[in-house]
C-alpha positions as CSV (number, residue, x, y, z in Angstrom):
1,X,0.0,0.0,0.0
2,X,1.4,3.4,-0.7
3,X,0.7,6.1,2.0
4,X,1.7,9.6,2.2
5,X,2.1,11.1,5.8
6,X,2.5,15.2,5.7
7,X,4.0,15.8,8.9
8,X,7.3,14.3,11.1
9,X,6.1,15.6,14.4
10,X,5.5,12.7,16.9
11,X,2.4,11.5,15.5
12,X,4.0,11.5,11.8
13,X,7.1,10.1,13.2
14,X,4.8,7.1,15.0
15,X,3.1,5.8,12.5
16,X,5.7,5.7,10.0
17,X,7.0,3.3,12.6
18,X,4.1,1.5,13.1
19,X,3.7,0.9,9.3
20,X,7.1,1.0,7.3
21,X,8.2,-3.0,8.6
22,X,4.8,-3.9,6.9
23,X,5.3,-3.9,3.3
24,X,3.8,-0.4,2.7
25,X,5.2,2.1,0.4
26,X,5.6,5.4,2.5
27,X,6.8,8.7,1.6
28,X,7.2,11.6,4.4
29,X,6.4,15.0,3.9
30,X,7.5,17.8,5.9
31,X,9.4,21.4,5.9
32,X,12.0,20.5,8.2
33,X,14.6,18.7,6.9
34,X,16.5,17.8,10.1
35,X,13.6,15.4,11.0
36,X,13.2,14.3,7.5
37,X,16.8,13.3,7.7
38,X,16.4,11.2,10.8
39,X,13.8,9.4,9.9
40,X,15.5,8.2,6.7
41,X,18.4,7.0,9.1
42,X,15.8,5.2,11.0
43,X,13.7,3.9,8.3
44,X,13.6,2.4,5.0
45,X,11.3,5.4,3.4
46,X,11.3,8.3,1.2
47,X,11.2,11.9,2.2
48,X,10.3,15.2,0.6
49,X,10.8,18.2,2.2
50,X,8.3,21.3,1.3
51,X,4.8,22.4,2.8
52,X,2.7,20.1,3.1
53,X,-0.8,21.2,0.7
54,X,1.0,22.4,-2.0
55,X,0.2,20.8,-5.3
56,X,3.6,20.2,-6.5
57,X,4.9,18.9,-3.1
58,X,2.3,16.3,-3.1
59,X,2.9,15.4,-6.8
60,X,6.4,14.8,-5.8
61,X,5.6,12.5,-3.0
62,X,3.8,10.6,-5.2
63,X,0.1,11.8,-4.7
64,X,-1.2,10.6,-7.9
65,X,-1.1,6.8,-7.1
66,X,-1.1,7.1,-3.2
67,X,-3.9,4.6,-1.7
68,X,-3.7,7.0,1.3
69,X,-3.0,10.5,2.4
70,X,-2.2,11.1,5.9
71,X,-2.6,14.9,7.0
72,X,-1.2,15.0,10.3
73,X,0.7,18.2,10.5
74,X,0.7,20.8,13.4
75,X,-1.7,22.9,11.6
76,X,-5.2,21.8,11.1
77,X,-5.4,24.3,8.0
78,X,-2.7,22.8,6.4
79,X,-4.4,19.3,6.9
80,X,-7.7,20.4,5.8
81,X,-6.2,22.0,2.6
82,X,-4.0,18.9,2.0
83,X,-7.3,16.9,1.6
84,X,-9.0,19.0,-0.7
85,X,-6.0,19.6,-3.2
86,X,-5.2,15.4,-2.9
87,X,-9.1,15.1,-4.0
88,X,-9.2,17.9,-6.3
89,X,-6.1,17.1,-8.6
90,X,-4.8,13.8,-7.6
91,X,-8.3,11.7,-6.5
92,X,-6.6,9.9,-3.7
93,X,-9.0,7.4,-2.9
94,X,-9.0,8.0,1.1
95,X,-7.7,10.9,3.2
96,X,-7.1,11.2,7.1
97,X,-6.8,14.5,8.6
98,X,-5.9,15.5,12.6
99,X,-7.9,18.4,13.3
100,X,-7.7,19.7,17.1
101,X,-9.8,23.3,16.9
102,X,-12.9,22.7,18.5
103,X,-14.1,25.3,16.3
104,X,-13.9,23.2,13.0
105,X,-15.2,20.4,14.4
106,X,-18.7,22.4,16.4
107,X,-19.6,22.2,12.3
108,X,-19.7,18.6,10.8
109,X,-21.2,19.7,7.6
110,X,-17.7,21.5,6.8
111,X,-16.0,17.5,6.4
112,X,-18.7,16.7,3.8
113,X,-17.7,15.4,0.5
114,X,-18.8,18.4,-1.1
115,X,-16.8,20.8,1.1
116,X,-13.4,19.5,2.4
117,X,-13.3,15.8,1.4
118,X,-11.8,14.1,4.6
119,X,-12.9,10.7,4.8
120,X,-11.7,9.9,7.9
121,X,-11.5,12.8,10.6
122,X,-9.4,12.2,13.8
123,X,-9.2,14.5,16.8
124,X,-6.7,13.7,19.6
125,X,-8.6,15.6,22.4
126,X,-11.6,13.6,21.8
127,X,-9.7,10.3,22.0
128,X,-7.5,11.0,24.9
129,X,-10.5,12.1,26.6
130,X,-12.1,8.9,25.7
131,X,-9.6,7.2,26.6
132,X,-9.5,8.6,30.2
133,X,-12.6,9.1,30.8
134,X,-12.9,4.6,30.5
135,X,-10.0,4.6,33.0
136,X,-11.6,6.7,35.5
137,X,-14.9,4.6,35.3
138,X,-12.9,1.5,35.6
139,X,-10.5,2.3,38.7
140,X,-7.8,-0.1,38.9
141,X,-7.5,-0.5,35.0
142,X,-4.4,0.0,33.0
143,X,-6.1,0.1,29.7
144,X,-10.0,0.1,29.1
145,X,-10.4,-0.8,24.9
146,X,-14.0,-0.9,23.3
147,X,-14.7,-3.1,20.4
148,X,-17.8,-4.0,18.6
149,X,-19.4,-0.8,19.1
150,X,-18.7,-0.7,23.2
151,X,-20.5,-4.3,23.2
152,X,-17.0,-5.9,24.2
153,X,-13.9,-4.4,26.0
154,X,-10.5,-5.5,26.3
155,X,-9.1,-4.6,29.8
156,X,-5.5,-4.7,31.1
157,X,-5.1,-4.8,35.2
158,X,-2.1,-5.3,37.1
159,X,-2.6,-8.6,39.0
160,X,-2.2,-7.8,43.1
161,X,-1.7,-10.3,46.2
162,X,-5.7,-10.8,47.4
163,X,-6.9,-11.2,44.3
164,X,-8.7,-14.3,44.6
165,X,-7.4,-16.2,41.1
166,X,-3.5,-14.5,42.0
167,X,-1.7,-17.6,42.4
168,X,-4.3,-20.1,41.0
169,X,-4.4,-21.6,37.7
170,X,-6.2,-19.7,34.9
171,X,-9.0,-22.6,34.5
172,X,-10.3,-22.0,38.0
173,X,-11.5,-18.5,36.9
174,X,-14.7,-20.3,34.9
175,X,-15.5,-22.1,38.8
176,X,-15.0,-18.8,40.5
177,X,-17.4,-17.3,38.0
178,X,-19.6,-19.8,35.9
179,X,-21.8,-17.4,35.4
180,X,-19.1,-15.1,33.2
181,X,-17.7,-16.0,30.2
182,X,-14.3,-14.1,29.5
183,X,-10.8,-15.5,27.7
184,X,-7.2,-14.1,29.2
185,X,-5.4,-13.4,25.9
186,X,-2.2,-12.2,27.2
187,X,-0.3,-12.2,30.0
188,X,3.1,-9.9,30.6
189,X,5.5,-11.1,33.4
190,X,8.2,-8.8,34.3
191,X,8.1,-7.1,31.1
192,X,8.1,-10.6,29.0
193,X,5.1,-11.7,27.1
194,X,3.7,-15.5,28.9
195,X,1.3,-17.6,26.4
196,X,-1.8,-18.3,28.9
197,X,-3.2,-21.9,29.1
198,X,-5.0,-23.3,31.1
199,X,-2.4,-24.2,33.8
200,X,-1.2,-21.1,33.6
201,X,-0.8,-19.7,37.0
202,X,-1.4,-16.2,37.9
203,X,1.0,-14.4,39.7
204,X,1.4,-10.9,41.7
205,X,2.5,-7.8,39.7
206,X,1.2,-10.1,36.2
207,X,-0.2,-7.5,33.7
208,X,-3.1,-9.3,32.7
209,X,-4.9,-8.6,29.3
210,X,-8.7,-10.1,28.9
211,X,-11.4,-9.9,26.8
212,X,-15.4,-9.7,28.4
213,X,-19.0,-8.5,27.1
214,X,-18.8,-4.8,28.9
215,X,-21.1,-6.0,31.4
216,X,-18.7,-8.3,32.9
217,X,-15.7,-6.3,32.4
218,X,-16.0,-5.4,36.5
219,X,-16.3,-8.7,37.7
220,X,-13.6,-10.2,35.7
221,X,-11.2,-7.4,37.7
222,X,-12.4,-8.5,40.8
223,X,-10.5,-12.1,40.8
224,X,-7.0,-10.0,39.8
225,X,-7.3,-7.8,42.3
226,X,-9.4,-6.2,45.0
227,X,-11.6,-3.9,43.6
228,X,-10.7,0.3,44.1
229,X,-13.4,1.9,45.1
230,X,-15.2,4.8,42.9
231,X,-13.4,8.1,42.1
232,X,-15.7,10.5,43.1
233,X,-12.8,13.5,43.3
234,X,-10.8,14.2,40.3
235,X,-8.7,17.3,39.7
236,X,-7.6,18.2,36.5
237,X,-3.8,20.1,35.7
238,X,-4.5,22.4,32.4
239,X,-7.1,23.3,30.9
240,X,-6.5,23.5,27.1
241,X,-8.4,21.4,24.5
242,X,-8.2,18.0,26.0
243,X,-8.4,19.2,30.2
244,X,-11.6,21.0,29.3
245,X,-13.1,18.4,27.2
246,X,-12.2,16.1,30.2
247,X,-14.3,18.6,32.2
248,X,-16.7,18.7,30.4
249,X,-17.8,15.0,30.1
250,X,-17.0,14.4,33.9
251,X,-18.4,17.2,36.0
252,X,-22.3,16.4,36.3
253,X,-20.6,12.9,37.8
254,X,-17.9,13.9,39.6
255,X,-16.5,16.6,41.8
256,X,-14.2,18.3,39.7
257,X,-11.3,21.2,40.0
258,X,-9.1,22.1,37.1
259,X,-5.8,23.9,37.8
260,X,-5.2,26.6,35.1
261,X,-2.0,29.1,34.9
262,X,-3.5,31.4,32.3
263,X,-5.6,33.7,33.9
264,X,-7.7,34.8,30.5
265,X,-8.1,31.1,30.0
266,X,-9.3,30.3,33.2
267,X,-12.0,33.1,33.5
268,X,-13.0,31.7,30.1
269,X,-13.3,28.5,31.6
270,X,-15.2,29.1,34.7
271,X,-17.6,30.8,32.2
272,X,-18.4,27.8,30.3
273,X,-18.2,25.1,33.1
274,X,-21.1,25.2,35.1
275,X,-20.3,22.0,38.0
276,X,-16.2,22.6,37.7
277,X,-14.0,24.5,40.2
278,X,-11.6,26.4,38.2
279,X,-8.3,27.6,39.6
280,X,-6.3,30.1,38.3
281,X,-2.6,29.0,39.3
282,X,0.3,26.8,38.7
283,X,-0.1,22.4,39.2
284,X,3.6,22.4,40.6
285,X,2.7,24.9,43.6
286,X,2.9,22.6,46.6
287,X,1.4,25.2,48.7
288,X,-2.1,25.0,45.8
289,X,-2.1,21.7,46.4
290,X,-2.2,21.4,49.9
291,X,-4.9,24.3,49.7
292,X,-7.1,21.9,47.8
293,X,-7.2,19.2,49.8
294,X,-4.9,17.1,46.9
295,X,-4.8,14.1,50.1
296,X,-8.1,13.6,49.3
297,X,-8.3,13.9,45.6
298,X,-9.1,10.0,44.0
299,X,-7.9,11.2,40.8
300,X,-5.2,13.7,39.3
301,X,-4.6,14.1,35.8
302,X,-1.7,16.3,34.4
303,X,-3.3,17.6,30.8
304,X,-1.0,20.2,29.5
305,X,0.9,20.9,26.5
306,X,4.2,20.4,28.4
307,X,5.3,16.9,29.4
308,X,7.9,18.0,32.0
309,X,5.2,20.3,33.5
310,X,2.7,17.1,33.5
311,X,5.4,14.8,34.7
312,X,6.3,17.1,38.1
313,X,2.6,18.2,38.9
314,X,1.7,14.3,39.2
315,X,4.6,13.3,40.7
316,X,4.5,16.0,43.3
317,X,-0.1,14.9,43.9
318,X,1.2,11.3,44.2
319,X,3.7,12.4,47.0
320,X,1.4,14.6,48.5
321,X,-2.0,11.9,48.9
322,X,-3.7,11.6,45.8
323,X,-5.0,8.1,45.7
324,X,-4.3,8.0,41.4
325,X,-2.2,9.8,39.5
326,X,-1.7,9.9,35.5
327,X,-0.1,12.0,32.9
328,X,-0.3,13.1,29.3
329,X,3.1,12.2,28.0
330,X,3.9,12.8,23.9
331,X,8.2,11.9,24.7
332,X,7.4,8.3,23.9
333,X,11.1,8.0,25.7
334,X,9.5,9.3,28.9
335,X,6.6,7.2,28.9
336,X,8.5,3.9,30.0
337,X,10.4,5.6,32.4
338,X,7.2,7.3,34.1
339,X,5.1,4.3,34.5
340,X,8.1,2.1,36.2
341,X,7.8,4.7,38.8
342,X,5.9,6.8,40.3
343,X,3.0,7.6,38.0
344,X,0.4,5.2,37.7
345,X,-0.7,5.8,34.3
346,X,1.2,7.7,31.5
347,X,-1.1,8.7,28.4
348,X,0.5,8.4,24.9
349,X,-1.6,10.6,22.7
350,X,0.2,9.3,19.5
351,X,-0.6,5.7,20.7
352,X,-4.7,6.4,21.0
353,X,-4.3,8.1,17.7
354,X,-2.3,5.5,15.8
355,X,-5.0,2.3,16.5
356,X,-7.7,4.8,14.7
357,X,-4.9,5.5,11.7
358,X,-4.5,1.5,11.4
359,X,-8.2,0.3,11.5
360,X,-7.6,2.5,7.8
361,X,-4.4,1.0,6.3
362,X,-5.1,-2.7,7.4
363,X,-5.7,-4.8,4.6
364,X,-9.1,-7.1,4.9
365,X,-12.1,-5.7,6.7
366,X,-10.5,-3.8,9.9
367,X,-13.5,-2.1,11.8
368,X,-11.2,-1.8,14.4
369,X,-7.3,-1.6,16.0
370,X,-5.9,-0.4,18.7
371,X,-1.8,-0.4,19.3
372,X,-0.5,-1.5,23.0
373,X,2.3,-1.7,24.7
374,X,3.8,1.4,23.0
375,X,3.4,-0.6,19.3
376,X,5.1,-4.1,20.3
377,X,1.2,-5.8,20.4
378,X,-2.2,-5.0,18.4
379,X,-6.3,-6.2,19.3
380,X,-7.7,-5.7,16.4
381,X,-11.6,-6.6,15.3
382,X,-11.8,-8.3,11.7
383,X,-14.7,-9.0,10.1
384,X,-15.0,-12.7,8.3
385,X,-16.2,-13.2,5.3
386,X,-16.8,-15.7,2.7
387,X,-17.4,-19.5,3.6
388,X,-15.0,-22.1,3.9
389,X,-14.6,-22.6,0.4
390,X,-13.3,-19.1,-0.4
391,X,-11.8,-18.0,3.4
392,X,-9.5,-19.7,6.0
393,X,-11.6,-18.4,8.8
394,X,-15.7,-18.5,7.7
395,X,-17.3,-22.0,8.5
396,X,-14.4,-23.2,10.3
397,X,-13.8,-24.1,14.0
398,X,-11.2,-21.7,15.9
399,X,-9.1,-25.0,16.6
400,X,-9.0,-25.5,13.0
401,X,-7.7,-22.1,11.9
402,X,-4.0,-21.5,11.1
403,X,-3.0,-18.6,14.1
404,X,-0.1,-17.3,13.8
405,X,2.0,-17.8,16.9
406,X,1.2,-15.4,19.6
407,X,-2.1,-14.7,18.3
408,X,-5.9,-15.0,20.1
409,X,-9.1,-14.9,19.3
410,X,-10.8,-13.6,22.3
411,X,-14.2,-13.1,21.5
412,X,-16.6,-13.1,18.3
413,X,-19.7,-10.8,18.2
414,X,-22.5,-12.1,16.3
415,X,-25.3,-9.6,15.5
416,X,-25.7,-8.0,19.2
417,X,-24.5,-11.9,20.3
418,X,-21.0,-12.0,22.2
419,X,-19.3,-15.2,22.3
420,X,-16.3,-15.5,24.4
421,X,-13.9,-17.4,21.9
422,X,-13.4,-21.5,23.0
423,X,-11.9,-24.3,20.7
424,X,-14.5,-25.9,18.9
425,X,-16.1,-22.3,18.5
426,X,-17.2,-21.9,14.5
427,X,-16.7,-18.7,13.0
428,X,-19.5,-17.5,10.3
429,X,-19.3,-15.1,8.0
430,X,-19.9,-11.9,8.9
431,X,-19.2,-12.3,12.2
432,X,-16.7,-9.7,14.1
433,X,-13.9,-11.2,15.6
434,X,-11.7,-10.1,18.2
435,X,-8.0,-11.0,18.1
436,X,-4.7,-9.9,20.2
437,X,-1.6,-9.8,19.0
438,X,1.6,-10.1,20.8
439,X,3.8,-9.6,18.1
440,X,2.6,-6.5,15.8
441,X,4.9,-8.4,13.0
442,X,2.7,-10.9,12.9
443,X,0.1,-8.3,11.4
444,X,0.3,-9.5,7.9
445,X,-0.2,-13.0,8.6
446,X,-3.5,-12.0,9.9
447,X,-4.5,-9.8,7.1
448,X,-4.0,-12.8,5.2
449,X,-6.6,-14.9,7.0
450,X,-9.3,-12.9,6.2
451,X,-9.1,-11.8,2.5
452,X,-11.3,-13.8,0.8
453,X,-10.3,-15.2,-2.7
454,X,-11.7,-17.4,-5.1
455,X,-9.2,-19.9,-4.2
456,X,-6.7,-20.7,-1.7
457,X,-4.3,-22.8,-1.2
């Protein structure tokens, strides 16, 4: 597949990464040629340096037979304009864009094919705020992943001592629960992936990936570890795009206060929030802090542009009494190091973004991906299609289908049906199925599975 991506920032950078081992064609587009150059140290792609919407720069990275164009500059303008000159002159058949002004996206009617042709429209606020907002309802959770329209969640929780399967084989779970149907499709042990059987035993500190209708996602938790209770105090550092979004969705269910240091912004702010405390002042101010009761806070979230500002503000809550603390982190380098210590959970933007990029340049019917475990493993939702004449998955039994190694199906949904995934499960066609990835190299094999051809051998 041949994909243009106009910009080397972070999230340029990322999935450049994410997609250049995979047999794609990609070509990078961007003014500075500093970053241009390091990424052809790093990778085996092209680069073109100019701005990124003009007609000759994209002709030059190849825009007249790109299968994608990938607009994910620093300037939503730039994006936007990218898309309508790739449709106007070069008919690209499908164009991404990241656009972050609230104020372009308050009109939807601007994205329509008639107006600026983006086919697929991705905003990072909304999906880090989605993305928090599942960890604060789920307290205890690592990651919280939808599939299958919210019908079915994948949920990561570090295993503790009291948990009441910790220790105990992975079959007991179904007698501890036979009422529940969930699959364990992954299991990491001091940072090292472990295949989970049966016999597999659970142990303390385990991070624990598993795959449940929503419904059950709680009770699942429960056996790893003892239930936290509820947040019901959360207090929010910066209030820009994604801090008051977070706001937003959270104060008529929480008690909320949002730190921020610009005093313009945060009268603005306090004018739109009706149920939100807004203070004007710095996150990193001890003597704030203790003024706000941060002891009794259940939740602090560091939301700012500035990753060393979001990376002292939540250490300094964790230190001082808050019960959680997590951080908006967009240094992938930093984002390792934070969660060894003493941050709870650090929030990659370009890794929410990059699982809604894939679900786009997957070959097969994708309807979903998200990337964990900073790209290493991928869940993905597939559909099937076919029958087992023309596909290596429809009509056939998941013991009977080829897997590459490292690979799960955790769960098939069938109409509004979930299935929790067992051996001598059949797969139809049109069914949506759920599989985890260990290895992300392994992506193709997959891909393979479910085209659907004529023949196969």
């Amino acid at each position: 597949m041949k994909i243009i991506i106009l910009g080397a920032g972070q999230v340029g950078s990322s999935v450049a990464a994410n997609l250049v081992g995979e047999s794609n064609d990609i070509t990078v587009v961007d003014n500075d040629a500093k970053r241009l150059q390091e990424l052809q140290v790093r990778f085996d792609l092209r680069t073109v340096q100019g701005h990124a919407s003009h007609p000759e720069v994209l002709q030059l990275a190849g825009a007249e037979d790109a299968d994608i164009l990938l607009a994910v500059t620093n300037s939503d303008e730039t994006n936007m304009v990218a898309c309508q000159v790739a449709h106007t002159l070069f008919h690209t058949p499908t164009k991404i864009a990241r656009v972050r002004a609230q104020e372009y996206l308050s009109y939807p009617q601007l994205f329509a094919p008639k107006a600026f042709p983006i086919d697929v429209l991705i905003s990072p606020e909304r999906l880090v705020t989605d993305y928090v907002q599942h960890l604060i309802e789920y307290p205890g959770a690592l990651q919280v992943l939808d599939f299958a329209g919210g019908r079915v969640q994948l949920v990561a929780v570090k295993a503790y001592y009291g948990g009441p399967l910790v220790g105990r084989e992975l079959r007991e779970l179904r007698e501890h629960m036979p009422n529940v149907e969930t699959r364990v499709v992954a299991i990491y042990r001091r940072g090292q992936s472990v295949v989970p059987q049966g016999t597999t035993v659970i142990e303390a500190d385990d991070e624990v990936f598993f795959i449940a209708a929503t419904q059950h996602c709680r009770a699942v938790m429960s056996e790893l570890r003892h239930l936290d209770q509820p947040y019901k105090r959360i207090m929010i550092a910066g209030g820009g795009n994604i801090g008051k979004r977070l706001a937003t969705v959270l104060e008529q269910d929480y008690q909320v206060k949002l730190i921020e240091h610009n005093p313009a912004r945060a009268r603005a702010i306090s004018e739109e929030l009706h149920n939100t405390t807004v203070l004007e002042g710095d996150a990193t101010d001890e003597d704030l802090l203790l003024e706000e009761n941060i002891g009794d806070i259940d939740i602090f979230c560091a939301l700012t542009n500035d990753d060393e500002d979001n990376i002292l503000s939540a250490m300094l809550a964790k230190r001082m009494g808050a019960r959680k603390v997590m951080a908006l982190i967009n240094r992938a380098a930093y984002v390792d190091l934070m969660e060894s210590g003493s941050i709870d959970i650090a929030i990659s933007p370009q890794q929410a973004m990059i699982g809604t990029l894939l679900a786009h340049v997957r070959r097969g019917d994708v309807a979903v991906v998200h990337s964990l475990r900073r790209g290493a493993a991928e869940a993905i939702e597939a559909v099937a299609h076919g029958d087992s004449r023309s596909s290596r998955v429809a009509g056939r039994s998941i013991e009977d289908i080829k897997l590459p190694p490292g690979t799960t199906i955790g769960a098939i949904v069938r109409g509004d049906e979930v299935i929790i995934a067992h051996h001598d499960t059949v797969i139809q066609a049109e069914d949506h199925v759920i599989l985890f990835l260990v290895d992300k190299k392994r992506i193709s094999e997959v891909e393979r599975l479910f085209q659907v051809g004529v023949t196969f051998i």
